[in-house]
N, C-alpha and C positions, 0 to 999 in steps of 0.2 A: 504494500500500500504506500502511495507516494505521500511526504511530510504536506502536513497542512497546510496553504496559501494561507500570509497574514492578510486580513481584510485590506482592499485598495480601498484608501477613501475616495481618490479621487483619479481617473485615468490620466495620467502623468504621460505625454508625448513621448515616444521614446524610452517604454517604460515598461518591463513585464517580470513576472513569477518565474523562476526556474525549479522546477522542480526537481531537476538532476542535479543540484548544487545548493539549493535550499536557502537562495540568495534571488535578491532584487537585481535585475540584467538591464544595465544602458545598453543600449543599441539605435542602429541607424542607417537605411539602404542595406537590409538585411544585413547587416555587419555587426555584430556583438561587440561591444565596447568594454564592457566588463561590469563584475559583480560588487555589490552593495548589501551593508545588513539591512540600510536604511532606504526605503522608497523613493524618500525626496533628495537623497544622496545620489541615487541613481540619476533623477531627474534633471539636479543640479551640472552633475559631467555630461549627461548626451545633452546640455544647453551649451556647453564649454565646445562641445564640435559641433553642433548646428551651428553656429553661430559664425567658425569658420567656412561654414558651406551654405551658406547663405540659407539653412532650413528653419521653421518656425521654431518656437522656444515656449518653454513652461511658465518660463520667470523674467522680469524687467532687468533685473540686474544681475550684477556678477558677482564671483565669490571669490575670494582671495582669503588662505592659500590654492594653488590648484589643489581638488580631492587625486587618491590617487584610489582606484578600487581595490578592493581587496585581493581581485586574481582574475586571469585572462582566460576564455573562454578555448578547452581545447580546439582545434582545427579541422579537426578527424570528422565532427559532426557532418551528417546528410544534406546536400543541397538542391534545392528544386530548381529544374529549369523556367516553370510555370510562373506569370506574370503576378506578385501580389503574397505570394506560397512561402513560406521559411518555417525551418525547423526549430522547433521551439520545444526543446526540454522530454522527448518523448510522444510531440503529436506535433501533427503540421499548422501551421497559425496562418491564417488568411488576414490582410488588409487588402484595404485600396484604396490609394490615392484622388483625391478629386482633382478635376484640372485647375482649382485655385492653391491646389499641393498640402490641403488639409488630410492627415492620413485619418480613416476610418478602419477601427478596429474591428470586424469581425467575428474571430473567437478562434479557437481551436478544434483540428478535429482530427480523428482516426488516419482518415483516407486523404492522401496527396491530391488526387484527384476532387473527393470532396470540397476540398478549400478551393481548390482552383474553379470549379463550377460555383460556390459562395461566391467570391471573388468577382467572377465574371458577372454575377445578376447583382452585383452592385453596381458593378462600371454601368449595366444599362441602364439602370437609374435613372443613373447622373448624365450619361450622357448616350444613352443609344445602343448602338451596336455597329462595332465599328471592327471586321476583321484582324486588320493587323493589329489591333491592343488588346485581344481574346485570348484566354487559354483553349475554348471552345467552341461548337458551333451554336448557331444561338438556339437551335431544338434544344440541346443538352442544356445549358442555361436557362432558358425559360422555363419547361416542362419537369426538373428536376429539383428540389429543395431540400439539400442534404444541413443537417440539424448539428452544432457546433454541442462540444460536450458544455455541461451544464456547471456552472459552481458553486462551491458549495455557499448554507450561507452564511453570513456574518456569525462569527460567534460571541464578539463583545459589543456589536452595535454596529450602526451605521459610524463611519468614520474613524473605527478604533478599531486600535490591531497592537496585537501584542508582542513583545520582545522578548530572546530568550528566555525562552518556553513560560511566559506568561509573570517573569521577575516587573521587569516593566510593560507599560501602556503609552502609546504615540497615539498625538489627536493631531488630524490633518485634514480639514473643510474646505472643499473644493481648493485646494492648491494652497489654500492659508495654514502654514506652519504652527501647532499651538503650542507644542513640548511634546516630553514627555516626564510621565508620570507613576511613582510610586507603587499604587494602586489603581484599580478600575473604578471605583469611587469617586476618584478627583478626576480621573479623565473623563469620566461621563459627567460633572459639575462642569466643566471646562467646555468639554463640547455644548451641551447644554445652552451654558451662558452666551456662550458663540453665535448657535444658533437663533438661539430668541433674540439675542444686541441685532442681527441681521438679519431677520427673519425668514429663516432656512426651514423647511417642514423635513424633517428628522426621519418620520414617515413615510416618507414617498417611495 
């Protein structure tokens, strides 16, 4: 059974769950940047190279010193030729890009192929059906609706997720940084407060 995903508060560009490493993974143009304990650690480095590559970013500012990650992602791992398709920790992970270069997360799934027919019935979307930017033809695209695996759910709440093995608690609301905390107590007082100051429904 693979280790628990801490709860994402918030989807972080450039940002996902490894569950072969049991570490937060920068990444960017399918490229693994490297791993993090911390979510918005992660977020903060793949902003440090968007940034040189003229790609969107999480955060307004910079951070100094550079983070450095804890460790670089083997080499060896599987690569899809399929537009949108990357190996992600044990299952293939579908995006795709819109043509304003917003990426849309998808999910993950079993089949190489599944992600790539996801993939493709997004591009039509947004923009059509346009051969040369297909993994497939548009029958398999249209007529087929392969289902990304499911996750699980929160186990301390919307917005909190825990720290070696539940020692500490991180509160992070939509991309707003709050700490971390002692107990789950004060982390959910914190997010809490958070949310009612800005009126965020916790619920949704």
């Amino acid at each position: 059974m693979p280790p628990r995903r801490p709860k994402s508060h918030q989807v972080f560009i450039g940002v996902r769950w490894c569950y072969e490493f049991n570490y937060w993974e920068a990444h960017a143009d399918d490229k693994s940047l490297g791993f993090f304990e911390l979510e918005h650690e992660a977020a903060i480095y793949y902003d440090q190279y968007a940034r040189k590559n003229n790609l969107p970013t999480n955060f307004n500012y910079k951070v100094s010193p550079v983070l450095k990650p804890l460790m670089k992602r083997p080499v060896n791992n599987p690569r899809s030729e399929f537009i949108g398709v990357s190996w992600n920790s044990g299952a293939w992970q579908s995006c795709y890009v819109k043509p304003n270069k917003k990426c849309i997360y998808i999910g993950v799934f079993d089949s190489e192929w599944d992600a790539a027919i996801a993939r493709d019935k997004e591009a039509i979307k947004y923009e059509g059906y346009h051969p040369a930017r297909m993994n497939t033809d548009y029958g398999t695209a249209t007529l087929n609706n392969p289902k990304p695996r499911t996750r699980p759910k929160p186990k301390y709440g919307k917005y909190i997720s825990a720290l070696k093995g539940g020692k500490y608690f991180q509160v992070c609301v939509r991309r707003i940084y709050l700490g971390i905390f002692s107990t789950l107590e004060d982390a959910i007082a914190a997010r809490n407060e958070y949310c009612k100051t800005h009126y965020i429904n916790i619920n949704e």
